[in-house]
C-alpha positions in Angstrom: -68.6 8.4 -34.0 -65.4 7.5 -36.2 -62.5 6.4 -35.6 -59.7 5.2 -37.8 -59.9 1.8 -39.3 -56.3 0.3 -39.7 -55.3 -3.4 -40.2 -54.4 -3.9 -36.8 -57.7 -2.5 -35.6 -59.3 -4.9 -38.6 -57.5 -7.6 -37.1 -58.6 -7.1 -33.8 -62.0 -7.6 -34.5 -61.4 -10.4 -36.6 -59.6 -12.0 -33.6 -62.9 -11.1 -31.2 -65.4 -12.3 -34.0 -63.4 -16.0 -33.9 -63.5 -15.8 -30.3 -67.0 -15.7 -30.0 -67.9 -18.5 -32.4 -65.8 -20.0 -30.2 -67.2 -19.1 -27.1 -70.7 -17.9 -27.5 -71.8 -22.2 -27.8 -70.9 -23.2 -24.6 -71.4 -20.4 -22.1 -73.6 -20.8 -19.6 -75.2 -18.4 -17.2 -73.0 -20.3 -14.3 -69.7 -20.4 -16.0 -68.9 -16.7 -14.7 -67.4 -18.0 -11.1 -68.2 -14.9 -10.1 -69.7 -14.8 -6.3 -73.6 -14.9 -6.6 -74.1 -12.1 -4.1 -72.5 -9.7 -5.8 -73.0 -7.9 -9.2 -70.5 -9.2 -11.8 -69.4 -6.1 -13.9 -66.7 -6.2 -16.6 -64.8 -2.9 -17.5 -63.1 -2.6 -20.7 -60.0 -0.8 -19.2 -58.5 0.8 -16.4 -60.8 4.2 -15.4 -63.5 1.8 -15.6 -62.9 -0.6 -13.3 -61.7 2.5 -11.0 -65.7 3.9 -11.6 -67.3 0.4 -10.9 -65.3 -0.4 -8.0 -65.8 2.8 -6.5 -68.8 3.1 -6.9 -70.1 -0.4 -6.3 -68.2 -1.0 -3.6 -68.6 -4.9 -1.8 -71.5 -5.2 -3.9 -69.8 -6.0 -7.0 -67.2 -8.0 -8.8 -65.3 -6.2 -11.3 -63.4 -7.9 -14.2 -61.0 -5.7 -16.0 -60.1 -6.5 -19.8 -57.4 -4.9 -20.2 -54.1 -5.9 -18.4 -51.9 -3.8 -16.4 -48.8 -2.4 -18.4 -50.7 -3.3 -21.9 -52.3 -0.6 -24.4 -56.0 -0.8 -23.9 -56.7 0.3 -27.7 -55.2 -2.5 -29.2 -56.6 -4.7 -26.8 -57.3 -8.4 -28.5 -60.1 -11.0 -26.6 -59.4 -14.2 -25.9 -62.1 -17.0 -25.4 -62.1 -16.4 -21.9 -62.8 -12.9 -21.8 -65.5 -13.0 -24.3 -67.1 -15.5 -21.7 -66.7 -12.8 -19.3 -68.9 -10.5 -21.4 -71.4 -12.9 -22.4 -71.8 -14.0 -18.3 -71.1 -10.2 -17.3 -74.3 -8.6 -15.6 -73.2 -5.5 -16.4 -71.0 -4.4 -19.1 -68.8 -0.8 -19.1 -66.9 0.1 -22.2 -66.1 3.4 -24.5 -67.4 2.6 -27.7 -64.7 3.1 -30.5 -61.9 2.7 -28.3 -61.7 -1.3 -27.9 -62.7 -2.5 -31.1 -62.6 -5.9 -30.0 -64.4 -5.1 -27.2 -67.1 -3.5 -29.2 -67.7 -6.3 -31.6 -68.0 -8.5 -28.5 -70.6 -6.3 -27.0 -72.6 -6.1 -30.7 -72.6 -9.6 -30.2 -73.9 -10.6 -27.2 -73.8 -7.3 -24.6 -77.3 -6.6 -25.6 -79.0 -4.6 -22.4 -76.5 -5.4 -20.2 -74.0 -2.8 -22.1 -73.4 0.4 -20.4 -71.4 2.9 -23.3 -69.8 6.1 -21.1 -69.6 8.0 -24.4 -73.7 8.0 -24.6 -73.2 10.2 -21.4 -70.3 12.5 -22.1 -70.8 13.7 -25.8 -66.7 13.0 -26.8 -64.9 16.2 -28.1 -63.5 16.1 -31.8 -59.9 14.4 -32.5 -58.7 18.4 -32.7 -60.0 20.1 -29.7 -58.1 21.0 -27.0 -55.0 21.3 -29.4 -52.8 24.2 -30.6 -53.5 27.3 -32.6 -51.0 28.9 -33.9 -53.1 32.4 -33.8 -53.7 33.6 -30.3 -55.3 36.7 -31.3 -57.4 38.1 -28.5 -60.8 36.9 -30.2 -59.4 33.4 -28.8 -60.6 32.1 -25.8 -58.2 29.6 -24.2 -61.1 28.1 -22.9 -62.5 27.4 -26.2 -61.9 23.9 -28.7 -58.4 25.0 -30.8 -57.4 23.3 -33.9 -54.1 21.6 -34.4 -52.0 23.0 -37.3 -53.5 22.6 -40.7 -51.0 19.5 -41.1 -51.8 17.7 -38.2 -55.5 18.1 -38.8 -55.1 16.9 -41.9 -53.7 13.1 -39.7 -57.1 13.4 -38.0 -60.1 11.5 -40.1 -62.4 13.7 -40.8 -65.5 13.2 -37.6 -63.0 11.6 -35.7 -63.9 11.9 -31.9 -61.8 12.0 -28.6 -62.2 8.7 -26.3 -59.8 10.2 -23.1 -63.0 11.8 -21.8 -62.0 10.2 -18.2 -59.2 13.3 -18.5 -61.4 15.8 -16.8 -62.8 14.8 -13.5 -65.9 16.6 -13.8 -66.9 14.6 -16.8 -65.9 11.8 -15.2 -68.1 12.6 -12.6 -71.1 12.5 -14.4 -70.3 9.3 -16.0 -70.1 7.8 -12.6 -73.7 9.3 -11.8 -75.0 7.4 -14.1 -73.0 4.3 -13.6 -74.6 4.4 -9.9 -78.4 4.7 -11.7 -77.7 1.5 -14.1 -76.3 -0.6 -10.9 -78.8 0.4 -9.3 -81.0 -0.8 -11.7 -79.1 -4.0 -11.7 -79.5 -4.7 -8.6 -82.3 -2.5 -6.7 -81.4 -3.6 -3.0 -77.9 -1.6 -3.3 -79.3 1.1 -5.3 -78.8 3.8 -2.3 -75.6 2.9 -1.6 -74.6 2.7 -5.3 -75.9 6.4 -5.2 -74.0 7.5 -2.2 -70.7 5.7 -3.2 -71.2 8.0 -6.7 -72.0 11.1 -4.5 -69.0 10.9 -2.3 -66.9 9.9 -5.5 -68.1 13.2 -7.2 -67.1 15.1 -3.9 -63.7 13.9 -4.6 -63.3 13.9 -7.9 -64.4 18.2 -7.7 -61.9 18.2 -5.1 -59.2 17.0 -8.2 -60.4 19.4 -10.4 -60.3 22.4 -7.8 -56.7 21.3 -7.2 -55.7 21.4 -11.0 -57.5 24.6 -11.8 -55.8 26.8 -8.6 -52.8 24.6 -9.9 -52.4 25.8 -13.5 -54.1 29.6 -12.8 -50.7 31.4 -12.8 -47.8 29.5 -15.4 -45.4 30.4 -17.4 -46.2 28.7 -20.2 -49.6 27.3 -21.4 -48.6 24.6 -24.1 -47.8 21.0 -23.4 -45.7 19.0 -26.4 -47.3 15.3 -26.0 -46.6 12.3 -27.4 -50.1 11.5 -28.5 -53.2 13.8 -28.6 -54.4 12.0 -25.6 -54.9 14.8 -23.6 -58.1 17.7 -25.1 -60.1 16.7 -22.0 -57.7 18.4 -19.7 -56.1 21.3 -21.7 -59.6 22.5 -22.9 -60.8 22.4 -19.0 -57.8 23.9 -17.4 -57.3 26.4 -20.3 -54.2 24.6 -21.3 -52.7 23.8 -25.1 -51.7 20.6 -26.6 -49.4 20.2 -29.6 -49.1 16.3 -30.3 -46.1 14.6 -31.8 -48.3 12.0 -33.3 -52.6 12.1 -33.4 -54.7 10.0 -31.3 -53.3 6.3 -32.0 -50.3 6.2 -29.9 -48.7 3.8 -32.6 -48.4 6.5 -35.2 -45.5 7.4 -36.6 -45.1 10.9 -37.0 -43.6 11.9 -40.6 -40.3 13.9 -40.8 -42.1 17.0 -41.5 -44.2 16.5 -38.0 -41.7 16.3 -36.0 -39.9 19.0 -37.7 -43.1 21.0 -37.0 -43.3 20.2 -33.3 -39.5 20.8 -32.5 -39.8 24.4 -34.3 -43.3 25.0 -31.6 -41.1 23.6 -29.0 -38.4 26.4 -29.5 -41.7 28.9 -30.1 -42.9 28.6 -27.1 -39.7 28.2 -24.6 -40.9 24.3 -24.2 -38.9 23.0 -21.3 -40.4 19.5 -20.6 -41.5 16.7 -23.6 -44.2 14.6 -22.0 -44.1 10.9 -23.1 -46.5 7.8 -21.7 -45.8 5.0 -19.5 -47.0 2.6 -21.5 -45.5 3.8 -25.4 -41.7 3.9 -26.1 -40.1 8.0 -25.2 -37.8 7.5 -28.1 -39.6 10.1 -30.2 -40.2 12.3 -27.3 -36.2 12.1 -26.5 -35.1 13.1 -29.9 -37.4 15.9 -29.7 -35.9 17.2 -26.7 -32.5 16.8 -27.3 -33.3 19.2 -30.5 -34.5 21.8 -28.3 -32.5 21.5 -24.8 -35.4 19.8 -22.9 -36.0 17.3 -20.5 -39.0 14.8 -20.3 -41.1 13.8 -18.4 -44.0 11.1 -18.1 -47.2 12.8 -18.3 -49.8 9.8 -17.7 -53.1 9.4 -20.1 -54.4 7.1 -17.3 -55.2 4.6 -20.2 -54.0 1.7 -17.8 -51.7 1.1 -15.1 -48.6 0.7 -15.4 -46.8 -3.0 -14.1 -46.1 -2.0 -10.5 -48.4 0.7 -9.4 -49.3 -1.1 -6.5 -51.4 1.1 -4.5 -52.0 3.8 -6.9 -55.6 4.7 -8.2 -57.0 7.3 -10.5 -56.6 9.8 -8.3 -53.2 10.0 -7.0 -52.0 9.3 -10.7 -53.9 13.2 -11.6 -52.2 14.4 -8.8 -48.9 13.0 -10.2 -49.6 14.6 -13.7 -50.9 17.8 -11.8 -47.4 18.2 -10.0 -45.4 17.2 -13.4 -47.0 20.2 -14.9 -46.7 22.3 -12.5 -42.9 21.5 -12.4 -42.9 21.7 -16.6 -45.0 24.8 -16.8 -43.3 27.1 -14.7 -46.8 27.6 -12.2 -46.2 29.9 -9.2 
């Protein structure tokens, strides 16, 4: 799997690598202070922690590396949390997503390291996006490439980490989340199992919802801020045509965003869909080319500061309504 290496991301794992020297010396198998009835898990970021503590219930403490309202890529450990890895009976992460969190992991996660993309096969950086020939050999259904441009942004084997974007995938991860707990910690194992089952029951439930949701629109292309969202246009037969590539942090060049307003007008865009936790700026000035609104369409990286009381689950619902409303869907 690649991703792009930048000096922030270089950085980032510098900053983990000096944390564990710093660290790894004087942990101890009791400096957790986690509760020794229950399993201590550490999740790398937010839909994570939503799989582990659904799924392991009272059973389990979950840690969650990633604060609320911060961007979980450029996420950089401190000595603490790498003593939460090292002490952390089990260990959830996407690997190529936290690359601080992955050099912790190479360090000391060992066996204890439980890596979602080794169950969901991640899509390439371009699939899911737009194509600007919709001949009748296309399948909506199918992986679409971005522009030849855009592409071009994308490193070449570059994968897709927002896998937790359709539920049914995320399903399966927690499946198999339920099987390593349970091998963790055999007395809850049926109960891991059932938690998952009843999760899965749900999270079908979501993906009925969006895919009667989106059947009948208007429209079928979404202008994003970031190519965060392949997961869910490829499953609900949507298109994506991203301002800037996967890193939210990119700047997109004069001729992209020349390129996106001109699709925007193409296809009758009403809505610009920025995230909660990157600036709208870009998305505004977009809109105000072509007569749009915006509107927050959430990548369910992390939650936002005060989302009290909202989980996974009502947050797709929230996007599944936005589009709805951007979309035109009878």
């Amino acid at each position: 799997m690649t991703f792009r290496t930048t000096p922030r991301v270089l950085a980032t794992a510098t900053a983990a690598l000096l944390a564990l020297t710093g660290v790894a010396a004087c942990s101890t198998d009791t400096t957790s202070g986690g509760d020794p009835e229950r399993v201590d898990v550490v999740a790398g970021f937010y839909p994570l922690q939503f799989l582990a503590e659904r799924i392991g219930g009272d059973a389990v403490t979950v840690t969650n590396l990633a604060r609320p309202g911060a961007e979980p890529h450029d996420l950089e450990l401190n000595p603490r949390q790498v003593g939460q890895i090292i002490d952390a009976e089990l260990i959830i992460f996407l690997h190529g997503f936290q690359p601080a969190v992955d050099t912790a992991i190479e360090q000391n996660g060992g066996d204890r390291a439980f890596d979602v993309a080794a169950v969901e096969p991640l899509l390439d950086a371009t699939a899911g996006g737009h194509d600007h020939d919709h001949g009748d050999e296309h399948d909506h259904g199918d992986e679409h490439d971005h522009d030849d441009e855009h592409a071009d942004e994308v490193s070449d084997g570059a994968k897709d980490p927002h896998v937790w974007l359709d539920p049914t995938r995320l399903a399966t991860i927690g499946d198999k989340l339920a099987e390593r707990l349970g091998a963790v910690d055999p007395d809850h194992a049926d109960e891991y199992t059932q938690r998952a089952a009843t999760l899965r029951t749900e999270l079908e439930q979501l993906d009925t919802e969006f895919t009667e949701g989106l059947k009948t629109c208007q429209r079928r292309e979404i202008v994003v801020s970031h190519t965060a969202f392949g997961y869910l246009t490829q499953r609900y037969q949507l298109e994506q045509i991203g301002i800037t590539g996967l890193s939210p942090e990119d700047e997109p060049s004069p001729q992209r965003l020349a390129a996106v307003t001109e699709e925007a007008r193409e296809h009758g865009a009403t809505t610009i869909f920025f995230e909660t936790l990157v600036s709208p700026k870009v998305a505004e000035t977009i809109a105000r080319e072509v007569g749009a609104q915006t509107a927050v369409l959430d990548p369910l990286e992390g939650l936002s500061t005060g989302n009290s009381g909202e989980d996974y689950l009502s947050v797709m619902r929230t996007n599944l309504q936005t589009l709805r409303t951007a979309l035109s869907c009878s």
